[in-house]
Backbone as JSON Lines, residues from 0, in Angstrom:
{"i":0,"aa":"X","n":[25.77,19.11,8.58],"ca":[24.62,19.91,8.2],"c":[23.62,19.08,7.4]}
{"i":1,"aa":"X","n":[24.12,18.35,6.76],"ca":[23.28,17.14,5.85],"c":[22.68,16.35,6.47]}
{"i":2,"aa":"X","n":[23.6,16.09,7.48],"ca":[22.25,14.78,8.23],"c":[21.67,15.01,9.36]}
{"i":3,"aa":"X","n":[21.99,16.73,9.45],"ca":[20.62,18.04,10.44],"c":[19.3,17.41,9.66]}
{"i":4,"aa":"X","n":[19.62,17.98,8.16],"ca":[18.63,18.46,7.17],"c":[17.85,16.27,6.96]}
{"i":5,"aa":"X","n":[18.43,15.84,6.74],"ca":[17.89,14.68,6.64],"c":[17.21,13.79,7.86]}
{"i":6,"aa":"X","n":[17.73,13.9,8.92],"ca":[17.38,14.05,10.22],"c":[15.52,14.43,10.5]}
{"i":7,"aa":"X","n":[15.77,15.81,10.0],"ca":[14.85,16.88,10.22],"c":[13.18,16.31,8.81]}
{"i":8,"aa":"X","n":[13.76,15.91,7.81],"ca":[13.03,15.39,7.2],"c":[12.45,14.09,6.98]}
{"i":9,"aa":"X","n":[13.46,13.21,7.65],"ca":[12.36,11.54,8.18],"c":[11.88,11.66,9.6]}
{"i":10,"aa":"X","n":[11.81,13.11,10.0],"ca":[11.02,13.27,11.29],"c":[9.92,13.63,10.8]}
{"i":11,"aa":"X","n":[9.74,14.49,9.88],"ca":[8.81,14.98,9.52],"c":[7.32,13.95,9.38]}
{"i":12,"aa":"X","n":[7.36,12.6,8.57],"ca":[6.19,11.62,8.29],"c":[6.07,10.8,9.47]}
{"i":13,"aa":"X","n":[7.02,11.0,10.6],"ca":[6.52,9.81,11.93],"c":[6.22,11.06,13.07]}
{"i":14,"aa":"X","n":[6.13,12.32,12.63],"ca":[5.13,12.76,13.8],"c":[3.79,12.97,13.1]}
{"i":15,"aa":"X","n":[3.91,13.25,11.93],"ca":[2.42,13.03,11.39],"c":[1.46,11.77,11.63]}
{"i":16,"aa":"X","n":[2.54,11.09,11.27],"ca":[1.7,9.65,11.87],"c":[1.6,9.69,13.89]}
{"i":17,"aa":"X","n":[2.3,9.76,14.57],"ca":[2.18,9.64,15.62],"c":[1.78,10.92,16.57]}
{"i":18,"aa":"X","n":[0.9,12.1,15.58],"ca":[0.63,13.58,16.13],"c":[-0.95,12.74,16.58]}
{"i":19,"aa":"X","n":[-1.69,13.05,17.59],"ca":[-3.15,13.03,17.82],"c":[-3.73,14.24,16.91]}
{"i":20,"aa":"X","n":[-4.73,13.1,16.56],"ca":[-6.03,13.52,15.62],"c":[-6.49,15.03,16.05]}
{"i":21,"aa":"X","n":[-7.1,15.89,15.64],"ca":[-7.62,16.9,15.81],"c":[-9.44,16.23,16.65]}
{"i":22,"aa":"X","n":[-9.14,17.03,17.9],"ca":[-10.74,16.38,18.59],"c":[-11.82,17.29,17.9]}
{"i":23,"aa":"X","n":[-12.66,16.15,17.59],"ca":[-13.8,16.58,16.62],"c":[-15.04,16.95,17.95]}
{"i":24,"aa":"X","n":[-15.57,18.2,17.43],"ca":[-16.93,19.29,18.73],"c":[-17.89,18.13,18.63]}
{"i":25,"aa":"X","n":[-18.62,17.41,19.53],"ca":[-19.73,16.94,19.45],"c":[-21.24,17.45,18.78]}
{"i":26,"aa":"X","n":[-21.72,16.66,18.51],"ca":[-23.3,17.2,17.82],"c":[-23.77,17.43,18.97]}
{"i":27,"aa":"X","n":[-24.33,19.44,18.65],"ca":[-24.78,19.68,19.89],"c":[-26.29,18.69,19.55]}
{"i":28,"aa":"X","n":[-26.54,18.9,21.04],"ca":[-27.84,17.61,21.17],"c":[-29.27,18.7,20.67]}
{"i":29,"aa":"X","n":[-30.11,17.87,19.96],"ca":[-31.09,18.2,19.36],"c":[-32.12,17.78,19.26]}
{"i":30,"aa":"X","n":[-33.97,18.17,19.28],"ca":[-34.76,17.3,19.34],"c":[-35.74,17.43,17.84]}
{"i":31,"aa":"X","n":[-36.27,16.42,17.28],"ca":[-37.06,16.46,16.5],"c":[-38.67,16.9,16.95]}
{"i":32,"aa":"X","n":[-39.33,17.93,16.4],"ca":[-40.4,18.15,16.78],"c":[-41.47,18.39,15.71]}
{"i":33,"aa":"X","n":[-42.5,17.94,16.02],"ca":[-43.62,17.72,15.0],"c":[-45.21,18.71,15.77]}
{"i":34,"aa":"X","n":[-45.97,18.8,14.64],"ca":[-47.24,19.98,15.18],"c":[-48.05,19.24,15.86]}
{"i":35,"aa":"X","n":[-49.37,19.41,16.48],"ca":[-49.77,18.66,17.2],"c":[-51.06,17.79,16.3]}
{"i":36,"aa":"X","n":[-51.08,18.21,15.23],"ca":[-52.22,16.96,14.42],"c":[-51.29,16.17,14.2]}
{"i":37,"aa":"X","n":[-49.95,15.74,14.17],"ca":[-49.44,14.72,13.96],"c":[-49.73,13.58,15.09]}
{"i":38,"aa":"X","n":[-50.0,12.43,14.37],"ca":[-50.52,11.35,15.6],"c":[-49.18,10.55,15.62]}
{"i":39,"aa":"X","n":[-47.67,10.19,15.05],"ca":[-46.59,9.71,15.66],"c":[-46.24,10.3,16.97]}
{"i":40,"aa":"X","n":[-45.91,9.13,17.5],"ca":[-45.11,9.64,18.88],"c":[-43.89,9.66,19.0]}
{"i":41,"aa":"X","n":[-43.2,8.89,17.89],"ca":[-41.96,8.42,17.93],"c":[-41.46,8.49,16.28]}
{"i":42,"aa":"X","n":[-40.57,8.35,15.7],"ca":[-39.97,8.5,14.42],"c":[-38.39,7.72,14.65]}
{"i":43,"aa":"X","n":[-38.49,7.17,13.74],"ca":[-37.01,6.19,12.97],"c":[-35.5,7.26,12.75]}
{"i":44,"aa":"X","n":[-34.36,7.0,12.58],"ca":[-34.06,7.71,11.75],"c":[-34.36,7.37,10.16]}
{"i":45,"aa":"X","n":[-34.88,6.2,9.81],"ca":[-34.98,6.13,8.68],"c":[-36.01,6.36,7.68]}
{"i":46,"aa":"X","n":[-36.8,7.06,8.58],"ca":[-38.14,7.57,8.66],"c":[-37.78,8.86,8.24]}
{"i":47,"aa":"X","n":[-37.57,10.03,9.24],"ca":[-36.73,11.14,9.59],"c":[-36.29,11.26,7.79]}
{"i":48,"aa":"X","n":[-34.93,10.66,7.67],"ca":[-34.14,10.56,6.6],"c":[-34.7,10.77,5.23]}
{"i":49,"aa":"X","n":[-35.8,9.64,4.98],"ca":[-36.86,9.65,4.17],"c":[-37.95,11.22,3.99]}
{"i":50,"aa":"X","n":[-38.31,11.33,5.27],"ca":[-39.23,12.86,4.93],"c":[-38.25,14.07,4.68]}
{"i":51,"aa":"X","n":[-37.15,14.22,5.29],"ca":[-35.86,15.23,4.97],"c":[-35.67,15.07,3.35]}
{"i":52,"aa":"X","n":[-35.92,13.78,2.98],"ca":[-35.02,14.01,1.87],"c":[-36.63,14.24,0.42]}
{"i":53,"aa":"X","n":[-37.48,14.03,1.3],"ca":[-38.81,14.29,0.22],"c":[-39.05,13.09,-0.43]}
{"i":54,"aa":"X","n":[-38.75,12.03,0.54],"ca":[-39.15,10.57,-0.09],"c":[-40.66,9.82,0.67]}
{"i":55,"aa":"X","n":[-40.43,10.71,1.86],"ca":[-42.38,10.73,2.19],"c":[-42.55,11.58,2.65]}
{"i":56,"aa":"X","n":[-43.97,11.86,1.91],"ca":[-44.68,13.44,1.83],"c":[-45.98,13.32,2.85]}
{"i":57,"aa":"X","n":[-46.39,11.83,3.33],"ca":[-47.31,11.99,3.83],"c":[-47.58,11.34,5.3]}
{"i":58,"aa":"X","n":[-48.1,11.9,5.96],"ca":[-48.2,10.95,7.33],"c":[-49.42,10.18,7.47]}
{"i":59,"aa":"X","n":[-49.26,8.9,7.94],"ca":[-49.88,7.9,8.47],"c":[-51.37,8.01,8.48]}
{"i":60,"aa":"X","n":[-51.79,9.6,8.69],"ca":[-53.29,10.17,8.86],"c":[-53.46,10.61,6.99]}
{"i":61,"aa":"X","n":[-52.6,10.27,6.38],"ca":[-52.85,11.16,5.34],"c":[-52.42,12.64,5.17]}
{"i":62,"aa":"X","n":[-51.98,13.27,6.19],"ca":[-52.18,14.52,6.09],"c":[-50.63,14.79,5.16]}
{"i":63,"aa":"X","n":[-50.47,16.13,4.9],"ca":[-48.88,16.35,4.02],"c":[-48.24,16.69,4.89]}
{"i":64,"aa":"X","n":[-46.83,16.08,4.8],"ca":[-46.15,16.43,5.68],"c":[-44.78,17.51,5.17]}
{"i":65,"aa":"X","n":[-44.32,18.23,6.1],"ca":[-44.38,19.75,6.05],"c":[-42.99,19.9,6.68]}
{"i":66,"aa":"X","n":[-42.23,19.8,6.25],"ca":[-40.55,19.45,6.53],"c":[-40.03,20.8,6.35]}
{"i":67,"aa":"X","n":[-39.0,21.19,7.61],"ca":[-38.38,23.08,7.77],"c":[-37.13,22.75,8.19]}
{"i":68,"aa":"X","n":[-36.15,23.04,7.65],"ca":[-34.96,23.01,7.91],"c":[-34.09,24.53,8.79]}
{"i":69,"aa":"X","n":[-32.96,24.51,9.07],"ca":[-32.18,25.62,9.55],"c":[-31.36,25.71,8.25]}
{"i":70,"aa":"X","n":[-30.68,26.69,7.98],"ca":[-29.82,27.37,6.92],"c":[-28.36,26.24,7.1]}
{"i":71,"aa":"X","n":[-28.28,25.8,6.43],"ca":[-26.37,25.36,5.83],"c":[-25.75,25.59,6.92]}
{"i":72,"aa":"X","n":[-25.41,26.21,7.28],"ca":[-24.87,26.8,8.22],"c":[-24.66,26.97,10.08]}
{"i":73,"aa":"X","n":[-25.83,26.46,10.01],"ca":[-26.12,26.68,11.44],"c":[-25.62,25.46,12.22]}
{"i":74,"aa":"X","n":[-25.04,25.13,13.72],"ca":[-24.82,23.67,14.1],"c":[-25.33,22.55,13.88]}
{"i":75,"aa":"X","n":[-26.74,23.21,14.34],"ca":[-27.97,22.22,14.01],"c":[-27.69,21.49,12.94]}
{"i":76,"aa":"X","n":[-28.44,22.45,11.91],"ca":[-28.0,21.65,11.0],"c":[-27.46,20.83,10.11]}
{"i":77,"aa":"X","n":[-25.84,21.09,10.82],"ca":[-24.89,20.53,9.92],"c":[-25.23,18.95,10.72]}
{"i":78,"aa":"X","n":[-25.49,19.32,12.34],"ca":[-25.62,18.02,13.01],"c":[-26.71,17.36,13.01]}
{"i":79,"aa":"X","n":[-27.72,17.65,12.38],"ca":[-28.94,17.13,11.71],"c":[-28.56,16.24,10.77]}
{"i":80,"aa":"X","n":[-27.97,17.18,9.93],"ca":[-27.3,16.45,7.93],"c":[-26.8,15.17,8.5]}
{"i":81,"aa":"X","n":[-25.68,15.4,9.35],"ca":[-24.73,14.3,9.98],"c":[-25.72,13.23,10.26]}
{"i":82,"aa":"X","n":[-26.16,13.57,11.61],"ca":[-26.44,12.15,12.45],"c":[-27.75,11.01,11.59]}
{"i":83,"aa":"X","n":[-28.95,11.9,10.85],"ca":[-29.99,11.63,10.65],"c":[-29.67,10.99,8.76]}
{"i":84,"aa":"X","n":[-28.97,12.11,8.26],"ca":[-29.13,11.85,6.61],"c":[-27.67,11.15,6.42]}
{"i":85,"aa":"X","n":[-26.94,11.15,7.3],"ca":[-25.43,11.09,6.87],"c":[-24.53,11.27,6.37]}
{"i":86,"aa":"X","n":[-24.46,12.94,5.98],"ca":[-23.99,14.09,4.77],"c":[-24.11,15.33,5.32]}
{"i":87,"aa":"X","n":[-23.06,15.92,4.91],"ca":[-23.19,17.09,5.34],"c":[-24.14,18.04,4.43]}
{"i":88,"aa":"X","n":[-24.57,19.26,4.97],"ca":[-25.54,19.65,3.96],"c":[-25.09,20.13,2.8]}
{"i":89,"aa":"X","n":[-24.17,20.58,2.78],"ca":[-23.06,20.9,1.31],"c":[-23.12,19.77,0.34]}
{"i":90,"aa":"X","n":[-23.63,18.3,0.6],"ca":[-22.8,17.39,0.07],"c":[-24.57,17.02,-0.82]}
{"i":91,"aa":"X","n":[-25.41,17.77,-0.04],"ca":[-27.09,17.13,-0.57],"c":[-27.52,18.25,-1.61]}
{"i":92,"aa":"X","n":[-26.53,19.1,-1.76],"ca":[-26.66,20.03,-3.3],"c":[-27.11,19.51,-4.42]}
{"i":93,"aa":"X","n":[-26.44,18.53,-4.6],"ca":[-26.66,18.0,-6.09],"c":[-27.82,17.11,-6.0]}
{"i":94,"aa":"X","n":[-28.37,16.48,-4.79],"ca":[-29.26,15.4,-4.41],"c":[-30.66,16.61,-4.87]}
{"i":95,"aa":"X","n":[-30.54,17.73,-4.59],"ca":[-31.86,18.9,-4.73],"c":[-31.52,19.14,-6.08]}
{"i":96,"aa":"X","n":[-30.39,19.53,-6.15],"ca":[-30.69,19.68,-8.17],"c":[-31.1,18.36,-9.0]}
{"i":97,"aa":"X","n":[-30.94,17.18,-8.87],"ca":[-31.53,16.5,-9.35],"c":[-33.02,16.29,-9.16]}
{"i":98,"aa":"X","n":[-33.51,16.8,-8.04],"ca":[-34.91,16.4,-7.54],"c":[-35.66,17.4,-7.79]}
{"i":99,"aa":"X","n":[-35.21,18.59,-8.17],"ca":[-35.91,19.81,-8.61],"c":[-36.14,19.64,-10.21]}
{"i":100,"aa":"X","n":[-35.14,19.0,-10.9],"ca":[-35.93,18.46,-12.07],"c":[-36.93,17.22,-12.41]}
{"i":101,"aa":"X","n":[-37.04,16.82,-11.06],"ca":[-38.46,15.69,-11.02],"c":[-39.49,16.39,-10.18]}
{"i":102,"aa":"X","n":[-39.47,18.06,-10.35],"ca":[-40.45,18.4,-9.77],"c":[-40.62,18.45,-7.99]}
{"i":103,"aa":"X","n":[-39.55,18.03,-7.22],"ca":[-39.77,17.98,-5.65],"c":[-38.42,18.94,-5.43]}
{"i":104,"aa":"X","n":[-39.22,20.06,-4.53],"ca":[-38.37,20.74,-3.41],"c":[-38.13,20.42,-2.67]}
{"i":105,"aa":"X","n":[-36.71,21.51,-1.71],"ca":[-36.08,20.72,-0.32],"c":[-37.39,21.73,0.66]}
{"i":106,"aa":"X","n":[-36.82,20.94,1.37],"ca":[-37.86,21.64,2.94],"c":[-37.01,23.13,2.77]}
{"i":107,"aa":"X","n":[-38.36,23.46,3.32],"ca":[-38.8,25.5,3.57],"c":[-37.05,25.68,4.7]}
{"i":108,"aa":"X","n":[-36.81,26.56,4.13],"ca":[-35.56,27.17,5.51],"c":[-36.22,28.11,6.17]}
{"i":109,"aa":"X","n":[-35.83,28.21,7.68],"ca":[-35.91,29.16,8.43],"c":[-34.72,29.57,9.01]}
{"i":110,"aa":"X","n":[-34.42,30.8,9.32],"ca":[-33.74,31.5,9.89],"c":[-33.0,31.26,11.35]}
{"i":111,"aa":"X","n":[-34.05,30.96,12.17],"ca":[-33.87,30.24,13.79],"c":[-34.64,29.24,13.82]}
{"i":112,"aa":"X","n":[-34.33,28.79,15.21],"ca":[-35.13,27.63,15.62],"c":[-35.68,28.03,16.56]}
{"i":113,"aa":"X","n":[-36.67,29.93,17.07],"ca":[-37.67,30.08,17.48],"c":[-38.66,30.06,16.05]}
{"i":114,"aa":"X","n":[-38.17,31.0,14.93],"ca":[-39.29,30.4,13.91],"c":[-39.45,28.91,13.37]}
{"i":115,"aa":"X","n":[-38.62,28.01,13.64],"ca":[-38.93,27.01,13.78],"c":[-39.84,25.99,14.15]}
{"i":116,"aa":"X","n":[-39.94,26.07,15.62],"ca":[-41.02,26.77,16.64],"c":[-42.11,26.97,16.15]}
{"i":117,"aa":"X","n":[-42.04,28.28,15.86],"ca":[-43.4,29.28,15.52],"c":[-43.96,27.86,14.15]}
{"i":118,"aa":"X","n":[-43.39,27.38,13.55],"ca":[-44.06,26.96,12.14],"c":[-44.17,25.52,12.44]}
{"i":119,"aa":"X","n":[-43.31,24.76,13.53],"ca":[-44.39,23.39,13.75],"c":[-45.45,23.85,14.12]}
{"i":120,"aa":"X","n":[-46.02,24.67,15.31],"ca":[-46.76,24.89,16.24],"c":[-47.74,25.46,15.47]}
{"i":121,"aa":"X","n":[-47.91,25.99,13.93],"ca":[-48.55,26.7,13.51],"c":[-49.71,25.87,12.15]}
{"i":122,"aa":"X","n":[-48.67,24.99,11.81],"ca":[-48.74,24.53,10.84],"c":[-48.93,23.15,10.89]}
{"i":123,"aa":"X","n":[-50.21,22.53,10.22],"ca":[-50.24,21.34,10.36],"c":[-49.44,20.29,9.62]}
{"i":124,"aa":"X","n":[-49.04,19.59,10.17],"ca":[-48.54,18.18,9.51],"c":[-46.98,18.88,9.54]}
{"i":125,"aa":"X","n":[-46.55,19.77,9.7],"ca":[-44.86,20.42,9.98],"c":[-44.21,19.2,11.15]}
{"i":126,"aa":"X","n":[-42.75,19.36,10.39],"ca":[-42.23,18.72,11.43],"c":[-40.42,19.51,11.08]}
{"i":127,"aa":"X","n":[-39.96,19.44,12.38],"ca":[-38.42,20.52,12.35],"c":[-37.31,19.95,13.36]}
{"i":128,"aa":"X","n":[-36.51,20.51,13.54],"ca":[-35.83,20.35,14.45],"c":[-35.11,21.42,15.42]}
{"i":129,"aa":"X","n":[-34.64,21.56,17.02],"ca":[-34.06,22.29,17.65],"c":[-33.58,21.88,18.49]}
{"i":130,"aa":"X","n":[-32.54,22.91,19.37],"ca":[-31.54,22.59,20.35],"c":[-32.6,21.72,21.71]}
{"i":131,"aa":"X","n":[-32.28,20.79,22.14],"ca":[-32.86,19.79,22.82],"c":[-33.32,20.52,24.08]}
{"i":132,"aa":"X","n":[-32.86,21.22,24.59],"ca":[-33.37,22.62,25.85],"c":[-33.99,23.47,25.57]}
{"i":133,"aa":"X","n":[-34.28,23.61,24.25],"ca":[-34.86,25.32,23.89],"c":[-35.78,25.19,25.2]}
{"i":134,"aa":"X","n":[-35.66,26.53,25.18],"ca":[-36.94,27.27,26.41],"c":[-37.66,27.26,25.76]}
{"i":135,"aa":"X","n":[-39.39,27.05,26.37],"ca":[-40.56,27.46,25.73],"c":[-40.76,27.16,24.15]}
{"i":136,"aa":"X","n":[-40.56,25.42,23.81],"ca":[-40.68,25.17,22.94],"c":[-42.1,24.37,23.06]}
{"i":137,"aa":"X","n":[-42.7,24.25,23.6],"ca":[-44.02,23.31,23.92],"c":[-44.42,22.48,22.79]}
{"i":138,"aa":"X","n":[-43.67,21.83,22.03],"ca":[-43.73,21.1,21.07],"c":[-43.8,19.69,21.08]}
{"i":139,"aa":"X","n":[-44.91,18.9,20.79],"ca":[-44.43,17.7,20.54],"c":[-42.96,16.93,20.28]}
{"i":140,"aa":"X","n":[-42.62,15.93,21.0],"ca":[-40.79,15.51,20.88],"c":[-41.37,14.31,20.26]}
{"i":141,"aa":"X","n":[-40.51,13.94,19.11],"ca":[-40.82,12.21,18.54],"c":[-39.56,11.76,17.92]}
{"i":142,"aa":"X","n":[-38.18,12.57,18.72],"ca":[-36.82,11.91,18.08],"c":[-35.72,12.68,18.87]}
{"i":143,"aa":"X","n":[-34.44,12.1,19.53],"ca":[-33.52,13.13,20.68],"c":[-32.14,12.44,19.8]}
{"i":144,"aa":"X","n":[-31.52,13.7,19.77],"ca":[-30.07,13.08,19.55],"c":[-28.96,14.0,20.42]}
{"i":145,"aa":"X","n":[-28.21,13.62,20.7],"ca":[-27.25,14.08,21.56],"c":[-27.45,14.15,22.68]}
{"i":146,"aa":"X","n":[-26.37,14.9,24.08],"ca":[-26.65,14.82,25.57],"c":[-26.5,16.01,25.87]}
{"i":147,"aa":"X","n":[-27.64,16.15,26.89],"ca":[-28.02,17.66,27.0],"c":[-28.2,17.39,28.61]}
{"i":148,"aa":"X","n":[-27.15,17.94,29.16],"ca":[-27.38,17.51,30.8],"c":[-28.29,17.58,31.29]}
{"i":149,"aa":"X","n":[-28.49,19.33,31.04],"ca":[-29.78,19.96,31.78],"c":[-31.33,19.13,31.29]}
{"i":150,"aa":"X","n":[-31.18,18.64,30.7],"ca":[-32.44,17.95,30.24],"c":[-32.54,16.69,29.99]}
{"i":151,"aa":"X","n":[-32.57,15.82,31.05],"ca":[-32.17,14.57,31.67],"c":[-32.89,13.42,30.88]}
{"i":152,"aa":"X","n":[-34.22,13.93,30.5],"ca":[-35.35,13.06,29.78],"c":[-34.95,13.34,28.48]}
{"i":153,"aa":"X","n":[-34.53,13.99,27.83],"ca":[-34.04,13.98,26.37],"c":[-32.27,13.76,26.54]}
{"i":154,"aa":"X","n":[-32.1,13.0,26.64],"ca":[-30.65,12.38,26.1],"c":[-30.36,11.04,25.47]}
{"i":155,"aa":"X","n":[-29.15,11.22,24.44],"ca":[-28.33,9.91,23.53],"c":[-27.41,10.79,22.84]}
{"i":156,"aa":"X","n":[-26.49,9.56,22.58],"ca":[-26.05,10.54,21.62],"c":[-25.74,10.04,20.11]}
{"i":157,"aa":"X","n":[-25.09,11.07,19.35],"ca":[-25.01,10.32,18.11],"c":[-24.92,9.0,17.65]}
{"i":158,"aa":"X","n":[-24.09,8.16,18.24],"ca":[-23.61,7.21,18.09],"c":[-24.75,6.36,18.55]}
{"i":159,"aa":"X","n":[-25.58,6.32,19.64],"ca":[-26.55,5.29,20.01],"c":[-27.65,6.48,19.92]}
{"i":160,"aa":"X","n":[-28.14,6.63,18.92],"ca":[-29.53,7.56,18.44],"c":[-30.46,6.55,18.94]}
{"i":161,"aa":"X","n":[-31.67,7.73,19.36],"ca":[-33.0,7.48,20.0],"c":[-33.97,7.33,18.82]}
{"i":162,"aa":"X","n":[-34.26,6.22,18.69],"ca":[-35.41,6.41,17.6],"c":[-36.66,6.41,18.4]}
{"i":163,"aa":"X","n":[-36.74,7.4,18.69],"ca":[-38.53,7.67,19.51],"c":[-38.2,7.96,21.09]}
């Protein structure tokens, strides 16, 4: 019975070690989109990274630039945080409480990524992000991440990001 029980317990740390990893969901694929007074055609991620995080406020024309996020929560977003800032959005909490006492807010949240949409398209110098297929997004594209079959001209994926 003892060397059931002992048996049973140096099995225990060599299937942990030799169990396969849990397969991690891909970043659904996503496009960066900007309003149409913006004169970039293309954007960095380190560019991207920089206006997300409120380290440039202004574009190239001068104009202010106008950064909208999705809620914590949403795929997007988390696969935004990921691929572009390299954090999850949980983890850029404290990065906004510190920056709210130097006076700078995080980008405006929206709800979806049709008001998303609605507020590049509306708003000058805005720039956002959405699912790389949305229907009837008629938006300027100046950044693709992930693979989106149906949409042959916007594909990469995380790992080899499109800068422009």
């Amino acid at each position: 019975m003892r060397l059931r029980i002992l048996a049973t317990l140096l099995a225990i740390p060599i299937y942990l070690v030799l169990a396969p990893a849990p397969a991690q969901a891909a970043a659904p694929p996503f496009v960066v989109i900007v309003a149409a007074d913006v004169d970039e055609r293309s954007l960095s991620r380190e560019t991207l990274s920089f206006i997300f995080q409120r380290k440039q406020n202004f574009w190239k024309n001068g104009k202010r630039i106008q950064p909208v996020n999705l809620p914590p929560a949403h795929a997007l977003r988390r696969a935004f945080s990921e691929c572009v800032l390299g954090q999850e959005p949980e983890a850029l909490g404290d990065y906004w409480r510190e920056m709210y006492f130097h006076g700078v807010l995080p980008p405006h949240v929206l709800e979806s990524e049709e008001a998303v949409v609605l507020f590049v398209n509306s708003t000058p110098g805005a720039i956002g992000y959405v699912s790389a297929c949305m229907p009837n997004m008629h938006a300027k594209v100046v950044f693709t991440v992930g693979d989106a079959p149906n949409c042959p001209k916007r594909s990469a994926s995380c790992l080899s990001l499109q800068d422009g």
